[in-house]
C-alpha positions as CSV (number, residue, x, y, z in Angstrom):
1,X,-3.8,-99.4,75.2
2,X,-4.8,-102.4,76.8
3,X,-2.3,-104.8,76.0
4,X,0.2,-101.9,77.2
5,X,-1.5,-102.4,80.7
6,X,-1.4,-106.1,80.6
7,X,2.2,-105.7,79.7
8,X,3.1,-103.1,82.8
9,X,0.6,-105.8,85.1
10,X,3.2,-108.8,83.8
11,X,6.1,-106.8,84.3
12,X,4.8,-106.3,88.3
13,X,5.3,-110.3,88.6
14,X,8.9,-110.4,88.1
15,X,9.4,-108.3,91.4
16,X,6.6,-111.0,93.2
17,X,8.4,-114.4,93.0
18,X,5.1,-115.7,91.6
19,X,6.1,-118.7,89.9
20,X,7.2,-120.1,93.6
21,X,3.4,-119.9,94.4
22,X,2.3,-121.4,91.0
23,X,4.3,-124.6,91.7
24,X,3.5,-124.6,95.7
25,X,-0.3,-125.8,95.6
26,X,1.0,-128.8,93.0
27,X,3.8,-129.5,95.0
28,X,1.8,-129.9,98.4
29,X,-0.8,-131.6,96.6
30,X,2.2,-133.9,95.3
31,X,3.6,-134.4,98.7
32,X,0.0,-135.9,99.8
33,X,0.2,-137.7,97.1
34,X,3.3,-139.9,98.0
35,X,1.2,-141.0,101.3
36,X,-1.8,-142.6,100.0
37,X,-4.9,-143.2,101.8
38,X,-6.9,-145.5,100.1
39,X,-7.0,-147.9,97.2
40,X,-9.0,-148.7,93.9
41,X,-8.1,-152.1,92.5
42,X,-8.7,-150.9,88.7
43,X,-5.6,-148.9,88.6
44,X,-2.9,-147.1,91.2
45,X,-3.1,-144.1,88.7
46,X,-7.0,-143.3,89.5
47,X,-6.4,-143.8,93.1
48,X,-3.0,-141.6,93.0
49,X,-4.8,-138.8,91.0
50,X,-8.1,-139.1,93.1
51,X,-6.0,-138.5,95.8
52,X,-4.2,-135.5,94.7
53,X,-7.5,-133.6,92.8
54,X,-9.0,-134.0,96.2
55,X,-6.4,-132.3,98.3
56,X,-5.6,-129.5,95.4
57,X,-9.0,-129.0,94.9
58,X,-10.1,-128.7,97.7
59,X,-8.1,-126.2,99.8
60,X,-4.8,-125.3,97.6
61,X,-6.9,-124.1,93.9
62,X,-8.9,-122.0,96.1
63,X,-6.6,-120.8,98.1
64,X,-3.9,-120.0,95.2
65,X,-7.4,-118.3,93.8
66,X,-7.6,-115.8,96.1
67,X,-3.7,-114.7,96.3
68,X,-3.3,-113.9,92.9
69,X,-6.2,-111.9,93.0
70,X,-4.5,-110.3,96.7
71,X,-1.3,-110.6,94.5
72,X,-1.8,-108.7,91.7
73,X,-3.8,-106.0,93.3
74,X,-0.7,-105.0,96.7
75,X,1.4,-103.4,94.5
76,X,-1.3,-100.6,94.2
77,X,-2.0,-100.5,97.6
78,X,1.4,-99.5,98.3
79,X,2.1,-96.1,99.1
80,X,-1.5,-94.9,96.9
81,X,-0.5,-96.9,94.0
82,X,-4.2,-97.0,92.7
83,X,-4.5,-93.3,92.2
84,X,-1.1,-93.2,90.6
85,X,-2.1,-95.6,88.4
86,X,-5.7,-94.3,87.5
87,X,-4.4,-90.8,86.6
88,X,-2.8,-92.2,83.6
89,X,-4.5,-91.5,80.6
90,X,-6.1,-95.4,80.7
91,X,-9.6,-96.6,80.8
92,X,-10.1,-98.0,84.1
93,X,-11.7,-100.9,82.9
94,X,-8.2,-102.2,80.6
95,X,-6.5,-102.2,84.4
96,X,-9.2,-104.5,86.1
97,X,-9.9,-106.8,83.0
98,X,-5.8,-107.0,82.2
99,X,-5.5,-108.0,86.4
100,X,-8.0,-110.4,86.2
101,X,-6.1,-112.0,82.6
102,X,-2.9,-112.3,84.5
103,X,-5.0,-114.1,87.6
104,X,-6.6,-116.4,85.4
105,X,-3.9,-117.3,83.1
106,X,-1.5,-118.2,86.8
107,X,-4.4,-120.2,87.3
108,X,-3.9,-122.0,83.8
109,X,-0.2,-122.3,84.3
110,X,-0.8,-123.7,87.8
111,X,-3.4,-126.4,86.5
112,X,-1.0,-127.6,83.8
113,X,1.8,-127.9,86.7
114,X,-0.8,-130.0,88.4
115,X,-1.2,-132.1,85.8
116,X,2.3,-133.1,85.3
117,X,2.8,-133.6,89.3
118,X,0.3,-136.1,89.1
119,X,2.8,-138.0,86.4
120,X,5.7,-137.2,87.9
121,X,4.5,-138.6,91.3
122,X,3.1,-141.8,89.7
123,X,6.3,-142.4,88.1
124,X,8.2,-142.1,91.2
125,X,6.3,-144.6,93.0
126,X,7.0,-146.9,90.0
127,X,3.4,-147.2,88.2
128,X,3.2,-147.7,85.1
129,X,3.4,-145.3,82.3
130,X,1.5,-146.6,80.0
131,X,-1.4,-147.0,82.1
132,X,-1.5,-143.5,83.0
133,X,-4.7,-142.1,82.9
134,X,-3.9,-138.6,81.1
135,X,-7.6,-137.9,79.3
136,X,-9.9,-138.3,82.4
137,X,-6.7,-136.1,84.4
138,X,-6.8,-134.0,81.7
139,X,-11.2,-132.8,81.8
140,X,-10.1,-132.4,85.3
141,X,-7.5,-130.1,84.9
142,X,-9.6,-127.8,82.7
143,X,-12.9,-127.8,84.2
144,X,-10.7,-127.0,87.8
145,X,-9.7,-123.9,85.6
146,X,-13.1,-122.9,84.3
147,X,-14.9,-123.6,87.9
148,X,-12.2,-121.0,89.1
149,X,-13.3,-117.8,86.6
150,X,-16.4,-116.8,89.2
151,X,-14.3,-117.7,91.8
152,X,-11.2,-114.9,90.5
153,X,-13.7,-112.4,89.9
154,X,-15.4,-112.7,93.0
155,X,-12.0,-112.6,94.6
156,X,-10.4,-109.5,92.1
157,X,-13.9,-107.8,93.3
158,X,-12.6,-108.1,97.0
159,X,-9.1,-107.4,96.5
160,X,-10.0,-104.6,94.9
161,X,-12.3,-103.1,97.5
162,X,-9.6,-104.2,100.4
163,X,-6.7,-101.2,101.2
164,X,-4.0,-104.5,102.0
165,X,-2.6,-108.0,100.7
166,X,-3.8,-109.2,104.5
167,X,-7.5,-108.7,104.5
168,X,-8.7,-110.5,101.5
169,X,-6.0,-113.6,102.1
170,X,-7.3,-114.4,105.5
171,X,-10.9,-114.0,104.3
172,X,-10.5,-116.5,101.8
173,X,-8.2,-118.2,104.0
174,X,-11.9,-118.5,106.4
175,X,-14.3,-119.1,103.4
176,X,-11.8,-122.0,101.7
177,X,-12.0,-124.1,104.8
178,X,-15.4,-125.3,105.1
179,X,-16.1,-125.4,101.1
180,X,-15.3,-129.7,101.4
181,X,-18.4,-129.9,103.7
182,X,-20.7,-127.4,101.8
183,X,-19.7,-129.5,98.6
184,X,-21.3,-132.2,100.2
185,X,-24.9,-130.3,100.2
186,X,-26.8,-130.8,96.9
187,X,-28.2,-127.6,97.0
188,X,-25.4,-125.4,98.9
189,X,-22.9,-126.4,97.1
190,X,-23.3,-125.5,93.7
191,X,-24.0,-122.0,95.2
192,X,-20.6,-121.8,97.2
193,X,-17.8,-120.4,95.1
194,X,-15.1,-121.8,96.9
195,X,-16.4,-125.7,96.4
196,X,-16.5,-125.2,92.8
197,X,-12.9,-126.1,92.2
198,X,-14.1,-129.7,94.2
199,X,-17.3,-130.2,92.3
200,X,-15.7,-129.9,88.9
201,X,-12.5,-131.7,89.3
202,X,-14.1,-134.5,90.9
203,X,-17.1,-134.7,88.3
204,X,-14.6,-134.0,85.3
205,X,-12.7,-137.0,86.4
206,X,-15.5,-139.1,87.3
207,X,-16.6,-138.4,83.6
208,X,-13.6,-139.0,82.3
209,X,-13.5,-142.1,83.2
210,X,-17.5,-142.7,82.3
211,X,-18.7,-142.4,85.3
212,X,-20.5,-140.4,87.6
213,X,-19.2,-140.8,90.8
214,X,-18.8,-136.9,91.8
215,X,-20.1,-134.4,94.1
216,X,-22.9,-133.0,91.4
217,X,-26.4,-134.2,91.1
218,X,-27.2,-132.0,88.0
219,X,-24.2,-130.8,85.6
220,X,-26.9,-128.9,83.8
221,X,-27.5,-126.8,86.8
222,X,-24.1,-126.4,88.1
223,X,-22.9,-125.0,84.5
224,X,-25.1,-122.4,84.8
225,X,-24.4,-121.6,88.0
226,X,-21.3,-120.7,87.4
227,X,-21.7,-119.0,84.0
228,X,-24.1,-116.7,86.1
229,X,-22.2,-116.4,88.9
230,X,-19.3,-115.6,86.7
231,X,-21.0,-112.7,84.5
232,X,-22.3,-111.1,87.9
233,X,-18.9,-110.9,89.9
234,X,-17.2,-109.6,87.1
235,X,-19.6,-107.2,86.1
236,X,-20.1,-106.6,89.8
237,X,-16.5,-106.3,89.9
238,X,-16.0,-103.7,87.2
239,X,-19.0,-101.5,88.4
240,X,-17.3,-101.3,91.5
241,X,-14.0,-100.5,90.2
242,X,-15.2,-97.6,88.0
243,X,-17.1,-95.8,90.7
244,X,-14.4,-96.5,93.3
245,X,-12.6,-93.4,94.5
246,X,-9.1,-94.0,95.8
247,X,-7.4,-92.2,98.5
């Protein structure tokens, strides 16, 4: 029965035009990256790709976060699409754990989109392939993903609660915009689920490259904060969900 409601939740996309958002946040983050700001003399490709995983993590991987959760969810708010749903002989909690599959895996796709803008803009400036610094890119890229799991349950949790696509979007719209300066706070920002996406794709690429030039003073501490963070939002989430009477 479950895979039946993840099928009907994939079949919702193809009326969304979602693969236009998957590619947008890259895409900006790839327009930034053809004006660049600063320099490293050990290679163009770790100032290019600093460049970029700053801008996309920063503001677009959140942002992207929270409308797929909004996303997936406005379909049902539509004309009392969550009651429709619910009377259907399914278990409410295959409908919340298949919305927050399709959230995370458009969060994969867009990652791996990321990924190859970063190539794709470094070729067209003329750098060296070669040289391209894919492994260090490449612990970004997945521990961006895995910092965003609280982060899409958190946001499915609101979505869910929300009657509109509008409300939760300019929420996370608010909450996205100071997470660069709360990542900057040792102590806040490990706690903030919208600066996660910064602290891990910085520190994955810092590590990467053997270093340790990123946001985190303790990776220890910051893992499990979000594996905590992560089992309360989505058990949060579901609770919520199940006791939830729609209108």
């Amino acid at each position: 029965m479950f895979f039946n409601v993840l099928e009907v939740e994939w079949n919702k996309l193809k009326h969304m035009k979602v693969w236009i958002i998957v590619i947008a946040g890259p895409l900006l983050a790839s327009v930034i990256g053809f004006f660049p700001y600063f320099t490293i003399d050990a290679s163009e490709w770790i100032a290019l790709a600093t460049q970029m995983i700053l801008a996309h993590s920063a503001l677009f991987l959140p942002l992207l976060t929270g409308i797929y959760a909004a996303l997936i969810c406005s379909y049902e708010h539509q004309h009392g699409g969550w009651k429709q749903l619910l009377a259907l002989p399914v278990e409410r909690y295959h409908v919340y754990i298949a919305k927050f599959v399709v959230i995370i895996t458009l969060l994969l796709l867009t990652q791996i989109v990321f990924f190859f803008s970063v190539w794709l803009v470094g070729v067209a400036r003329g750098y060296s392939i070669s040289s391209f610094t894919y492994m260090p890119l490449l612990v970004s890229v997945l521990a961006g993903f895995l910092s965003c799991l609280p982060l899409a349950a958190l946001q499915l949790w609101l979505a869910t609660r929300f009657t509109s696509f509008a409300a939760p979007s300019v929420m996370n719209v608010m909450l996205t915009v100071p997470a660069i300066l709360i990542a900057n706070s040792e102590v806040l920002g490990p706690l903030y689920p919208w600066a996660h996406p910064l602290l891990s794709m910085t520190q994955g690429f810092s590590m990467g490259l053997g270093g340790d030039a990123g946001f985190l003073a303790s990776n220890t501490a910051f893992v499990v904060t979000l594996i905590l963070s992560f089992l309360l939002f989505s058990v949060g989430g579901v609770i919520s969900f199940q006791r939830k009477q729609w209108t």
